[in-house]
N, C-alpha and C positions, 0 to 999 in steps of 0.2 A: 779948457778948465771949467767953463760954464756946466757943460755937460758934465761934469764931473761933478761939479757943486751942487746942480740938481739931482744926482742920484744919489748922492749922499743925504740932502735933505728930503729926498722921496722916502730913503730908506727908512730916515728916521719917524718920518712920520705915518710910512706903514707899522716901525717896531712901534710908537705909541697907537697907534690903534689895537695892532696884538692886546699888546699889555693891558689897551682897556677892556678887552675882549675877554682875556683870562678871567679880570677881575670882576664882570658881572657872572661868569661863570664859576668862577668861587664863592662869587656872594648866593648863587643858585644853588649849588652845590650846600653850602649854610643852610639858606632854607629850606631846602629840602629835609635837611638831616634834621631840622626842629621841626617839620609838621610830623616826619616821619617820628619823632620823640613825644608828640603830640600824640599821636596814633597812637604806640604803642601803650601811652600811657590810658588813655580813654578804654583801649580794647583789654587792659587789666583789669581794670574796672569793674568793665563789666562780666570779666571771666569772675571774679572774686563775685561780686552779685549772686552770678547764677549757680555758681557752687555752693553759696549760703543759701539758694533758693532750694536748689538739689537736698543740701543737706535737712532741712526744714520740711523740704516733704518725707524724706526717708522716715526722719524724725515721727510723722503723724502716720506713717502707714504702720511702722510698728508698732508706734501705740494700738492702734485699730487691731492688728494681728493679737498682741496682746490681750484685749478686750473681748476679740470674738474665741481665742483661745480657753480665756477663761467661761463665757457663755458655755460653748463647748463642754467646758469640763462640768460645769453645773446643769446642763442638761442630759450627759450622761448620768450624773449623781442621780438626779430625781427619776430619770429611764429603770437605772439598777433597784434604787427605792421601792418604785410599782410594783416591778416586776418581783422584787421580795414580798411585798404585800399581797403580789396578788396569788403567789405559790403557799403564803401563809392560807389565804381565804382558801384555795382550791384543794389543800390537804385534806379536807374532809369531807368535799364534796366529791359526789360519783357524777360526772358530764355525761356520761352515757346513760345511764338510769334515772335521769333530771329531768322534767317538763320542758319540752322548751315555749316559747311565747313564739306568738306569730308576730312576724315582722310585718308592720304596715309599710305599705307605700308611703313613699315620700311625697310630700305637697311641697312645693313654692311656694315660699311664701313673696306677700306685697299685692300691689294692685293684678286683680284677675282680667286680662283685655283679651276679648275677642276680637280675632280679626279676618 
């Protein structure tokens, strides 16, 4: 019966070690699943961040598109302008039958160094 009474108290005291064994591994299990809720929360975060960041820059590049669009179209304006001005002056001049000037050489200008 000795025999008997020991294995029965062996047994019991391998079943509570189990059960404590379970139990730090539930409580691991636990923490796991709150850092992991940690994480996921921090990595929202930051996704939401960089999306505001993304959208912020899209935001100034169009303005910019915008800005040199309109340049663009004001430098075309003043192009067409000339070019009427200067078809108005050339209507009554003859370029083939006209003086022309002699072209000087170009100088550089600033300090003259010999070297």
């Amino acid at each position: 019966m000795t025999e008997n009474t020991a294995l029965v108290v062996g047994t019991m005291a391998h079943i509570r070690d189990l059960e404590e064994h379970q139990k730090k591994r539930r409580n691991e299990v636990d923490e796991l699943n709150q850092e992991q809720e940690k994480h996921r929360v921090v990595k929202e975060v930051e996704i939401f961040h960089l999306v505001q960041e993304k959208k912020q820059f899209n935001e100034k590049v169009e303005a910019k598109k915008v800005n040199i669009a309109k340049d663009i179209s004001d430098i075309d304006s003043k192009i067409n302008y000339l070019v009427a001005n200067l078809k108005a002056l050339n209507k009554d001049i003859d370029i083939e039958n006209s003086p022309t000037q002699d072209i000087e050489e170009r100088r550089p200008q600033g300090l003259r160094t010999v070297v």
